[in-house]
C-alpha positions in Angstrom: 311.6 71.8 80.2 309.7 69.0 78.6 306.2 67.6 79.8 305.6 63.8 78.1 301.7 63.7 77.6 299.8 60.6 78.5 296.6 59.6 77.6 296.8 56.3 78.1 294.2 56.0 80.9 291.6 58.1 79.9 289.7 55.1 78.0 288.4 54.4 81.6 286.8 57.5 82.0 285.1 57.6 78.5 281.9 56.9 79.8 281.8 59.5 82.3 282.7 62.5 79.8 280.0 61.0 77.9 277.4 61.4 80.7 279.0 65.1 81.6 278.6 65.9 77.7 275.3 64.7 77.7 274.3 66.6 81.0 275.9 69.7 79.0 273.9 69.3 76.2 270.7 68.8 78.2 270.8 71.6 80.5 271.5 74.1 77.3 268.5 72.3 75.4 266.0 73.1 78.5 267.8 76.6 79.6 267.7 77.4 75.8 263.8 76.4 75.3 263.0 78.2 78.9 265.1 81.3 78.1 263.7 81.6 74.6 260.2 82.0 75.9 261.5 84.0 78.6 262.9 86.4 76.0 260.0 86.7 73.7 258.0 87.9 76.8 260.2 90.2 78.2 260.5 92.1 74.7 256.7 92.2 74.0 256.6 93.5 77.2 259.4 96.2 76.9 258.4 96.9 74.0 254.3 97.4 74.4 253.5 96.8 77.8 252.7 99.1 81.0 255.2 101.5 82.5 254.9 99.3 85.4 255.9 96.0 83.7 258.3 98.0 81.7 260.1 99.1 84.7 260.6 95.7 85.5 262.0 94.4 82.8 264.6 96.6 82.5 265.5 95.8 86.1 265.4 92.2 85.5 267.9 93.0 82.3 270.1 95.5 84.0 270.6 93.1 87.3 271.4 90.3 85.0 273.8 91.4 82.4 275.5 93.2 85.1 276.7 90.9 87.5 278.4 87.4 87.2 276.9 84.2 85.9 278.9 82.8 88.8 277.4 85.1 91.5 273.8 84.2 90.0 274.1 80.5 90.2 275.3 80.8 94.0 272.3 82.9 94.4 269.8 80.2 93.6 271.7 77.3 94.9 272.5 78.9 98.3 270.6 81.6 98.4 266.9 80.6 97.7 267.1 77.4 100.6 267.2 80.1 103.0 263.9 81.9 101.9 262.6 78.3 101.7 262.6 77.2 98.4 264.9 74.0 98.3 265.8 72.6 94.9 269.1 70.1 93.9 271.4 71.0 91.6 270.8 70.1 88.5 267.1 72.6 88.8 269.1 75.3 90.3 271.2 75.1 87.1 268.4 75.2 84.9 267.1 77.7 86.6 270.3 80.1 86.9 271.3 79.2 83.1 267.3 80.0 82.0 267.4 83.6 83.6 270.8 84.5 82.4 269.7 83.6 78.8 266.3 85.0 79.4 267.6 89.1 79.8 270.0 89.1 77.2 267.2 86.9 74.7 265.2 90.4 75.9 267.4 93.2 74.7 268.1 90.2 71.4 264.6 89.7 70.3 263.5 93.8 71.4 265.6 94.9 68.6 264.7 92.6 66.5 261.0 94.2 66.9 262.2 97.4 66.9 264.1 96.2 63.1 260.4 95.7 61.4 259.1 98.2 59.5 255.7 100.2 61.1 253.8 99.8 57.2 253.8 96.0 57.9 251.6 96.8 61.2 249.8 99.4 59.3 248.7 96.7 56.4 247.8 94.1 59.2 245.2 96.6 60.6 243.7 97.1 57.0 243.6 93.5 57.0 241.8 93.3 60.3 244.1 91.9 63.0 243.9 93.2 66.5 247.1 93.7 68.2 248.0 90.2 69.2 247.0 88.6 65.9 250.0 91.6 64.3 252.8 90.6 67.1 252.4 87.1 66.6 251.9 86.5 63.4 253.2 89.9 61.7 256.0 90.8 63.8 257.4 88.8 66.0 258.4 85.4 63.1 260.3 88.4 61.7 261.7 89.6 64.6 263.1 86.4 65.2 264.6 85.7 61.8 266.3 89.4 62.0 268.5 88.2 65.6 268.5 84.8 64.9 272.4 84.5 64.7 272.7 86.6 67.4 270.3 84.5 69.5 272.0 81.7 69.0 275.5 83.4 69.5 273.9 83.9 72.8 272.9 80.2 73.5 276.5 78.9 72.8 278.0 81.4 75.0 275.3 80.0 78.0 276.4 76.3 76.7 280.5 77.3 77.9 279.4 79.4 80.3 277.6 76.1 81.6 281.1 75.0 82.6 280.9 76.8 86.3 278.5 75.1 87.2 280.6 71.9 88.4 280.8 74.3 91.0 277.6 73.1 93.0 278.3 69.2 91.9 276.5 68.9 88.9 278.3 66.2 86.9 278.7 68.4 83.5 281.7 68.1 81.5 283.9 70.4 83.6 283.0 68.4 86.7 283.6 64.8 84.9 287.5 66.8 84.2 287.8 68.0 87.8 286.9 64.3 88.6 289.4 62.5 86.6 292.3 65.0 87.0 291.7 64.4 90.9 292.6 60.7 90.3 295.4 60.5 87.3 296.7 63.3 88.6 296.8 64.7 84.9 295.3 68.1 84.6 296.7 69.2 81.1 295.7 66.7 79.1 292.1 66.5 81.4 291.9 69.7 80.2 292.9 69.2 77.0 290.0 67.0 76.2 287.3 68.9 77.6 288.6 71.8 75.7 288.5 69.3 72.5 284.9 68.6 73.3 283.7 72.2 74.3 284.8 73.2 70.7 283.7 69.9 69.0 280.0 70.8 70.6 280.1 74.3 69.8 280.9 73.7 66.1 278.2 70.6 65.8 275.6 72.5 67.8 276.2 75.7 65.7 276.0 74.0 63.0 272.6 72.3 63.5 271.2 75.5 64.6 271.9 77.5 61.6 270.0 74.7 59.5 267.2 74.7 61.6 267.1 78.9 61.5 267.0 78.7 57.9 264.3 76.2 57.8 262.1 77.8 60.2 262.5 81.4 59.0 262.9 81.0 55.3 262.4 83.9 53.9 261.3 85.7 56.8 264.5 87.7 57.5 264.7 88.5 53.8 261.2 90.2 53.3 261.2 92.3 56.9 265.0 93.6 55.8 263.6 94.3 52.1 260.5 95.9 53.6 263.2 98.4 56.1 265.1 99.3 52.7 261.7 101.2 51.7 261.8 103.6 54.4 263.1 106.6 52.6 259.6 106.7 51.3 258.5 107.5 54.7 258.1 104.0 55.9 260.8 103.3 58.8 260.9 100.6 61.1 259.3 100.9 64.4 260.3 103.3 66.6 260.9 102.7 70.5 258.8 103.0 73.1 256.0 105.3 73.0 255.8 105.3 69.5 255.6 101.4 68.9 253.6 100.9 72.0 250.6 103.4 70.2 250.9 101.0 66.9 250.4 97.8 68.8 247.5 99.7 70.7 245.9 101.2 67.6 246.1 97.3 65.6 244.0 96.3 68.7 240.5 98.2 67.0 239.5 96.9 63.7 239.5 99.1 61.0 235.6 99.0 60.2 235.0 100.2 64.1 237.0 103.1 64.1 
C-alpha cells in the first residue's frame, strides 16, 4: 500500500497556522506569567503559611495533578456558566492552562525552597531581615535558579498540552489543522505540519528560555548548591514543614530585639 503525499495546497492556509501559532504562543506566554506567580504563592504558602492555608494548597495540588487537563478545561468552559460566571473561550483557556501550571509550579518551586540551605536564613537574620525581606530576597531568587529547568520543562509540557483546547473553538494550532484537514480532506500531512511546528516551537521556545534563565539567575543556582555541599558541618538545607516554617517565623524579629 502506498499513500502519495500532497502539499500542494497548503500555501492557502499559511496564514491561518500563523494566527493558530501565534494564539499558541500567546496563551503559553500569559498562562506561563499567571501560573508562575501562582506557583511562587502556593509554595510560600506550603511552605510557611497556616495549617489552614496549607490544607488548601495541597488540595488545590492534589485535585490538579490528579485529574485530566481535558476534564479541567471543560470544567471552566461548561462548568462555571452555570454558577454564573460567563467567559469565551480564549479566557477560559487562560484560565484552565494558568491553574494547571499553577499546582505543579507549587510542588516545582516548594522544593526548590526546601533545596536552600537553613545557614543562609540564619546569616540574613544577623544581618537584620525580617521574614519577608529573607524569602524574597534570600531564598526564593535561589529557589528559582535550583528548578528552573524543571519549571520550564513544565511550561512546554502546558504549551502541547495547549493542543486540546481546539476543543472549545479556540483557533490554536490544532484547531487551524482540524480546520484545514476538514476541507483538503488531508489529515496526514495536516498533521504532519502541525507536528513540524509543535517541535520547531518547543526547540525555539526552549531555547530562548534557557538564555533568559542563565541571565536572570547567574550565579544564583551555583552559590545555593555550593552553600548545600557544606552541610556535613551541620548546616543542611531547610527542612519541611514545621521545621522551615519556625526559621521563616524566627527571621521575622530582628536580632537586636530578641
Amino acid at each position: 500500500m502506498t499513500y502519495a503525499f500532497d502539499f500542494s495546497g497548503f500555501g492557502l492556509y499559511a496564514g491561518m497556522l500563523a494566527r493558530g501559532a501565534a494564539v499558541t504562543l500567546g496563551l503559553t506566554a500569559v498562562s506561563t506569567l499567571a501560573g508562575g506567580l501562582v506557583g511562587i504563592a502556593g509554595a510560600s504558602i506550603a511552605a510557611a503559611g497556616p495549617k489552614w492555608a496549607r490544607w488548601l494548597v495541597a488540595s488545590y495540588v492534589e485535585l490538579i495533578r490528579n485529574t485530566p487537563f481535558l476534564v479541567q478545561l471543560f470544567f471552566v468552559f461548561f462548568g462555571l456558566p452555570s454558577l454564573g460566571i460567563h467567559i469565551d473561550e480564549i479566557q477560559a483557556a487562560i484560565l484552565a492552562m494558568t491553574v494547571n501550571l499553577g499546582a505543579y509550579a507549587t510542588e516545582i518551586v516548594r522544593a526548590g525552597i526546601d533545596s536552600i540551605s537553613r545557614g543562609q536564613v540564619q546569616a540574613a537574620q544577623a544581618l537584620g531581615l525580617h521574614g519577608r525581606q529573607v524569602f524574597r530576597h534570600v531564598v526564593l531568587p535561589q529557589a528559582l535558579a535550583n528548578v528552573f529547568p524543571a519549571l520550564l520543562g513544565q511550561v512546554l509540557i502546558v504549551m502541547l498540552g495547549s493542543a486540546v483546547v481546539s476543543q472549545i473553538s479556540v483557533p490554536d494550532l490544532t484547531y487551524a489543522a482540524n480546520f484545514i484537514q476538514s476541507r483538503n480532506f488531508r489529515s496526514f500531512e495536516s498533521y504532519v505540519i502541525i507536528t513540524a511546528a509543535y517541535l520547531l516551537m518547543s526547540i525555539v521556545l526552549r531555547q530562548l528560555l534557557n538564555r533568559f534563565g542563565r541571565r536572570l539567575f547567574a550565579g544564583r543556582a551555583a552559590r545555593g548548591l555550593s552553600s548545600g555541599s557544606n552541610s556535613s558541618s551541620g548546616n543542611h538545607g531547610l527542612p519541611r514543614n514545621w521545621r522551615s516554617r519556625l526559621m521563616w517565623r524566627g527571621a521575622r524579629t530582628l536580632p537586636t530585639e530578641r
